[in-house]
N, C-alpha and C positions, 0 to 999 in steps of 0.2 A: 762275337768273340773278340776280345781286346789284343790289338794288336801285338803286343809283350809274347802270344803263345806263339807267333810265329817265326818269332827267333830262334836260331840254330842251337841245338841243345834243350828245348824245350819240347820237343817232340812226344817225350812218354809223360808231357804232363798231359798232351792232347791223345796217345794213344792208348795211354794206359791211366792207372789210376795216380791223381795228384799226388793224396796221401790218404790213407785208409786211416787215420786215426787211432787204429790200436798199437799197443805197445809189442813186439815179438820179440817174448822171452827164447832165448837162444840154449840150447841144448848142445851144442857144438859151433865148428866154425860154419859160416852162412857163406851161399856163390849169390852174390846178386845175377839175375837174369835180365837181360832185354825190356821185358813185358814188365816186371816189377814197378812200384809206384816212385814217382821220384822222391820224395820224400819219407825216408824210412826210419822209423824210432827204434831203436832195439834195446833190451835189456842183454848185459852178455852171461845173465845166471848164475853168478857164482864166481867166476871165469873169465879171464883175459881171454877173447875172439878173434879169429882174423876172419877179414868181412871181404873177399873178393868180389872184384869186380869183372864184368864181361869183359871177356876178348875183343880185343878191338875189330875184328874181322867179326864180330855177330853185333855191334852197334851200327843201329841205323846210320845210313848216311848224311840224316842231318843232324846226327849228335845225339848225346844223351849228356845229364845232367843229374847228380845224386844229391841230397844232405840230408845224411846219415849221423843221424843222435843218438847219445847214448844215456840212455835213460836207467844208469845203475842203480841200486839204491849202494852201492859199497864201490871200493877200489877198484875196479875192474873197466879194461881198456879193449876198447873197439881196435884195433890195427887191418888199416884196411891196404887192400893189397892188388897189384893188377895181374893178371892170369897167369904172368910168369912167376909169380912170387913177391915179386919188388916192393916193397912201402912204399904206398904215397903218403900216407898219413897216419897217426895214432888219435884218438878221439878217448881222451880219459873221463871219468866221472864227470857232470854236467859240463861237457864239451861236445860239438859238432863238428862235421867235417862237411864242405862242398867241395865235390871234382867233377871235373869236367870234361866231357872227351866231343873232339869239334867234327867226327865222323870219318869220312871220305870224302879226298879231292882227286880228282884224275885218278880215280884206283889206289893212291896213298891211305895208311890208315892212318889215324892221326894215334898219340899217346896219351893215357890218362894225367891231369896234370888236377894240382892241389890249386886252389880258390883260394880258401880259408879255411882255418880251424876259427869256431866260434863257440867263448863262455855262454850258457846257455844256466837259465832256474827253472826247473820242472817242480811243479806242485800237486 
């Protein structure tokens, strides 16, 4: 395994799924969970989404790591958000977002923080 997955925040590329490759057309707003793959494409169906993210008290300790697409075919905005509500990000038509949360130090959690928003061309 290349060393890259052993970095902090790459954990659910190793415990969970990288990226499942299908598109999840959204019916409503989405909770990402823990187990989820790190890379996730979403359609928001219609519909401006808010895309939550886990509690920082249910992220592993050595971090988790998102980028979340949004694979609309129309105007419609991912906003993604951390368990309290707050925006970190908005991810409009062919845009992505990566955030990142660095886990637990000494019992501290740490907070969800924005990367980047990234143009993106889906085909």
């Amino acid at each position: 395994m290349s060393s890259v997955f052993n970095l902090p925040g790459w954990a659910n590329a190793i415990a969970g799924d990288f990226f499942s490759g299908a598109i999840e057309t959204l019916a409503g707003d989405k909770v990402i969970s823990d187990a989820d793959a790190m890379i996730l494409k979403m359609d928001p169906g219609g519909s401006a989404r808010d895309v939550t993210l886990p509690a920082e008290a249910e992220v592993s300790p050595a971090g988790r790591m998102y980028w979340i697409i949004n694979a609309a075919d129309a105007a419609e905005n991912l906003v993604i958000k951390d368990d309290g509500g707050a925006t970190i990000a908005t991810a409009n038509q062919n845009e992505s977002a990566l955030v990142y949360n660095a886990g637990q130090s000494g019992g501290t959690e740490s907070s969800w923080v924005l990367v980047a928003v990234v143009a993106i061309a889906l085909s």
